[in-house]
C-alpha positions in Angstrom: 0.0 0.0 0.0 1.3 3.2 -0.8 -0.3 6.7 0.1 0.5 9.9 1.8 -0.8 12.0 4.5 -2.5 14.4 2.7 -4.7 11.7 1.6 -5.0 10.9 5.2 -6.1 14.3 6.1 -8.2 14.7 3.4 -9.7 11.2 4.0 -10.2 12.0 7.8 -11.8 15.0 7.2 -14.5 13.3 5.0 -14.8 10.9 7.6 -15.3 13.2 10.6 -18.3 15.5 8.5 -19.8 12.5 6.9 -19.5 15.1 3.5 -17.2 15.6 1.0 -18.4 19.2 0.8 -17.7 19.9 4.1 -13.9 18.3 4.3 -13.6 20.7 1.1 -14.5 24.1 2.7 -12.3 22.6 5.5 -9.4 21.4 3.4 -9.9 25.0 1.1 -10.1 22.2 -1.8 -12.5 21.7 -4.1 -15.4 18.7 -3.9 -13.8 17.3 -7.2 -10.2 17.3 -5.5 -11.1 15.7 -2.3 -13.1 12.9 -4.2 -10.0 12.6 -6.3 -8.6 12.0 -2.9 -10.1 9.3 -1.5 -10.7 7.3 -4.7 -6.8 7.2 -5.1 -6.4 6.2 -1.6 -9.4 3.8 -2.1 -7.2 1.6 -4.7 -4.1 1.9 -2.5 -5.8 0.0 0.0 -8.3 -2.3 -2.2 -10.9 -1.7 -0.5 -13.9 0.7 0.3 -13.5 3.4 2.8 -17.1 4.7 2.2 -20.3 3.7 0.9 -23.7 5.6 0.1 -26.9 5.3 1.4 -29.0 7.7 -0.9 -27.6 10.9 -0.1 -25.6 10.2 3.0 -22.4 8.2 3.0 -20.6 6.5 5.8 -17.5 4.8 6.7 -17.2 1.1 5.8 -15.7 -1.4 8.6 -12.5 -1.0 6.9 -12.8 2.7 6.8 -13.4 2.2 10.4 -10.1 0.5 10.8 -8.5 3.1 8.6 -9.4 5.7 10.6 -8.1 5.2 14.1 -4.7 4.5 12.1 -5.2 8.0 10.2 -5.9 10.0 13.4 -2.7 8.6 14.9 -0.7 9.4 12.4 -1.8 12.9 12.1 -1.7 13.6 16.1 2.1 11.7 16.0 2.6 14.6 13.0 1.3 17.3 15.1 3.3 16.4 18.2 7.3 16.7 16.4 6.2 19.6 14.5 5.9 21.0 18.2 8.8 19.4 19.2 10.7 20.3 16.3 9.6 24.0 17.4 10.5 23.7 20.5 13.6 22.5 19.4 14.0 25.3 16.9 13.2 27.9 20.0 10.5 29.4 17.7 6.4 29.8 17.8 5.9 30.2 15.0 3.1 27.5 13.8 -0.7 27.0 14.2 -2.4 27.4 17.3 -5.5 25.5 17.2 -8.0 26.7 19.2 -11.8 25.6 19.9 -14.8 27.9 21.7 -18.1 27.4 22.8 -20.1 29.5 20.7 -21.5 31.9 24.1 -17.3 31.8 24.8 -16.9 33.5 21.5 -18.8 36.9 22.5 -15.1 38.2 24.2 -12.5 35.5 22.8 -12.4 38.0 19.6 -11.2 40.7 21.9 -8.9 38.0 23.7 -6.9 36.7 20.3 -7.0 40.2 18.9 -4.8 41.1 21.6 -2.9 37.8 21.4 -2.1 38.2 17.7 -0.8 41.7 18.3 1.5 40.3 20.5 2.7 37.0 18.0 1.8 38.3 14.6 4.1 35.4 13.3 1.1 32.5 14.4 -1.5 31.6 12.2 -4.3 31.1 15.3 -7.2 28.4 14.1 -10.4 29.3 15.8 -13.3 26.7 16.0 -16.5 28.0 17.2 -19.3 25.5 18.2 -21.2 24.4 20.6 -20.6 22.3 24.1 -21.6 18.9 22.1 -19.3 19.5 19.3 -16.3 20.7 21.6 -16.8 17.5 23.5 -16.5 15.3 20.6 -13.2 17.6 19.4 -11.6 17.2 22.8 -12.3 13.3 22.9 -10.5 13.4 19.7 -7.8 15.6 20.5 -8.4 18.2 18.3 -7.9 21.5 19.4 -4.6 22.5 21.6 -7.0 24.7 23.6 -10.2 24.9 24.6 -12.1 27.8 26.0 -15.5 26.3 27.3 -18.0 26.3 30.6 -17.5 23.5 33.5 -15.4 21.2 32.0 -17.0 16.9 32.3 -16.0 14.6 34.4 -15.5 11.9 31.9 -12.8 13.1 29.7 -9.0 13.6 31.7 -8.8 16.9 31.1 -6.5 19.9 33.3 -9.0 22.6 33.4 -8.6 26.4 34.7 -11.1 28.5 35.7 -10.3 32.2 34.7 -13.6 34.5 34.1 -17.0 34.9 35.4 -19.8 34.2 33.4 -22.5 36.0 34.9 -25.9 34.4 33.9 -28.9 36.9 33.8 -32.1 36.5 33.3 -33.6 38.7 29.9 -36.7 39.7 28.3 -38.3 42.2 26.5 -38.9 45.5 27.6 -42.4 45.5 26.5 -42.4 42.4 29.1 -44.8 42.4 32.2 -42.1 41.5 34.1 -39.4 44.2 33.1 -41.4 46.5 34.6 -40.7 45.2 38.4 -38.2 46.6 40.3 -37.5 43.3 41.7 -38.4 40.0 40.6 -39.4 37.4 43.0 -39.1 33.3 42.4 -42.3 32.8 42.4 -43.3 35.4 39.9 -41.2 33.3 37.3 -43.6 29.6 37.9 -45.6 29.7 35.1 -44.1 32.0 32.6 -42.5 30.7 29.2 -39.1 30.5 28.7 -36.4 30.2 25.2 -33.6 27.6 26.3 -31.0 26.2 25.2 -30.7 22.6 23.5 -30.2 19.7 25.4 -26.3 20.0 26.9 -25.6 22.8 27.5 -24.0 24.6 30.2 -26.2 27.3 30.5 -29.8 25.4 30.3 -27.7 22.9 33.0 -27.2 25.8 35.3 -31.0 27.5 34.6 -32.2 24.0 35.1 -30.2 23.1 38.4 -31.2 26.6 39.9 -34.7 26.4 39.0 -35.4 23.0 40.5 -33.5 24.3 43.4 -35.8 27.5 44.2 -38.9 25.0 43.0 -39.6 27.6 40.1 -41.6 25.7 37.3 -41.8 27.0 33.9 -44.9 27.0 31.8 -43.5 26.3 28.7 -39.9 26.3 27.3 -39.3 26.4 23.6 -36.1 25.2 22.6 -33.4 26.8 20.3 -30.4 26.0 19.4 -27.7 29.1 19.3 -27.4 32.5 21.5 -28.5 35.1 18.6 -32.4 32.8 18.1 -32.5 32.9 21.4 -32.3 36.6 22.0 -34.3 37.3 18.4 -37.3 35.2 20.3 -36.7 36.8 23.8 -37.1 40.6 21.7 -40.1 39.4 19.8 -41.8 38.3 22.9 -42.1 35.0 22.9 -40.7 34.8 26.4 -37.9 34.9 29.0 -34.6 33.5 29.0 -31.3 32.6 30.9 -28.1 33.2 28.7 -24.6 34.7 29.8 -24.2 38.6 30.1 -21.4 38.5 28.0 -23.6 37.4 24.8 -26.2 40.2 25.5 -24.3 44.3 25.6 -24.9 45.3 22.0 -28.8 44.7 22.6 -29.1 46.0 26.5 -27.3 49.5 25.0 -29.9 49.9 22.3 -32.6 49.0 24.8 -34.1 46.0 22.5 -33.6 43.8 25.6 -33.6 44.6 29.8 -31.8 42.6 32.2 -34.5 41.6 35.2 -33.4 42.7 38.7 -34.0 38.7 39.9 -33.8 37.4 43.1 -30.7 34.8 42.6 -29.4 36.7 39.6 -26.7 36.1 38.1 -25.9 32.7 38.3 -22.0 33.3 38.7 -20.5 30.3 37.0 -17.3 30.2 35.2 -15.4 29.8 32.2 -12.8 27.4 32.2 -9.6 27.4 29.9 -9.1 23.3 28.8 -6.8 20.7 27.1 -5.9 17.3 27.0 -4.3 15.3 29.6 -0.6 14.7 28.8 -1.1 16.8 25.8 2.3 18.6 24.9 1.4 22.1 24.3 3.3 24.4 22.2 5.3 27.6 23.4 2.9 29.0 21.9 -0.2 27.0 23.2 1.7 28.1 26.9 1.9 31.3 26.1 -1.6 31.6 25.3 -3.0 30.0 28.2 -0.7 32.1 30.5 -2.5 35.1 28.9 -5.9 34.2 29.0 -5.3 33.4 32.7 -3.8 36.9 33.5 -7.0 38.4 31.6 -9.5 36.8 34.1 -11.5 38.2 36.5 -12.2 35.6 39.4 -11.0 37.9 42.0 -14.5 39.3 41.4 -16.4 36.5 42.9 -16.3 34.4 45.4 -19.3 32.2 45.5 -22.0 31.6 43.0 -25.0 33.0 43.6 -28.5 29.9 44.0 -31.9 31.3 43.7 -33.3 31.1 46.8 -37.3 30.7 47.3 
């Protein structure tokens, strides 16, 4: 068998989207180039890597195989060209960095002031949400990872190093925003925009709720910050999402913050990588700056909604 790693990349892109279209805009290749691709390394290996199941394709067992043995050779790649960097006293590289999509609202600011300060790294950013990261950090993926309370069930070294304040918004036309205070039990019954199942801020609303015995009358789900806040400004209802997702609007007055008993719900944001993972100078560099930006010196407990 003969076949290099760009076919390897190019075939474990495919494989991790499920679409040749996809591992294209990924790749910056065209659909006809990464199908050229895999239909070389295809009769390398004499067998199918894919197969199609009117429009959707998926991996064969021996693309299955393939895989794991791709992965590992790209992650062996990955770790001496960082050695070789090291080696080479240089940062220059990629710095491969992965967000949660509410993290995103101020990581702009945060690798703005990065670049400025290593103009010579070309910085990946991969904005998603919790679900996705997850499955990225169980694949070793990203170097870093800038996400909520980290799971217990991948080995990860986690650091806290901002607040993230979460308040509850509606909109001003709301009954409730014109209260001066809002009380627990003036929240049972109303309807509320959430989050999809997962993620850290619905997990927190949820946990809080249930702890101050608030009951909603009706949630609507949606997946992504911005639908949420479009439905909260139409009216549909209230919602629970992080301060630091919400400025733009509480300046131009589409939204109000609530003055809420139990609100915010301080939690944090937590910087993340892989155990044993061997970070770049760079990779330290960045996490040594993100950690001097934080704010936890502003908080010292988190805040539960008490009945």
């Amino acid at each position: 068998m003969h076949f290099t790693v760009r076919q390897l990349q190019v075939f474990e892109a495919v494989a991790r989207h499920l679409s040749f279209t996809r591992a294209a805009e990924e790749l910056h290749l065209t659909q006809p180039a990464v199908s050229m691709q895999i239909k070389q390394l295809e009769s390398s290996v004499d067998l199918p890597l894919f197969e199609q199941v009117g429009k959707k394709i998926y991996l064969t067992e021996p693309g299955c195989v393939l895989l794991s043995h791709a992965r590992s050779v790209i992650e062996c790649l990955n770790r001496a060209r960082n050695e070789l960097n090291d080696m080479r006293g240089t940062d220059r590289g990629v710095l491969r960095i992965g967000v949660v999509s509410t993290v995103n609202y101020f990581a702009a600011r945060l690798l703005a002031e990065f670049n400025r300060r290593y103009n010579d790294v070309d910085i990946t950013l991969d904005v998603t949400n919790r679900r996705e990261i997850l499955q990225k950090l169980e694949r070793n993926e990203p170097d870093i990872v800038l996400m909520g309370e980290p799971p217990a069930e991948i080995d990860l070294v986690s650091r806290p190093f901002k607040i993230n304040p979460l308040v509850l918004i509606a909109a001003p036309g709301h009954p409730l925003a014109r209260r001066k205070r809002v009380n627990p039990k003036d929240l049972t019954g109303k309807t509320f925009v959430v989050r999809e199942t997962g993620s850290g801020t619905r997990n927190a609303m949820e946990r809080s709720f249930k702890d101050a015995g608030i009951v909603p009358g009706r949630t609507m789900e949606m997946t992504g910050n911005e639908t949420i806040k479009q439905a909260v400004e139409a009216g549909i209802g209230l919602a629970v999402v992080s301060r630091h997702t919400i400025e733009l609007e509480l300046d131009a007055g589409r939204l109000v913050e609530l003055n809420a008993t139990g609100f915010p719900i301080n939690r944090k944001w937590y910087i993340v990588h892989r155990v044993g993972k061997r970070l770049s100078p760079t990779a330290k560099e960045f996490l040594d700056f993100v950690l001097s930006h934080g704010d936890l010196d502003q908080i010292s407990h988190d805040n539960p909604i008490k009945a």
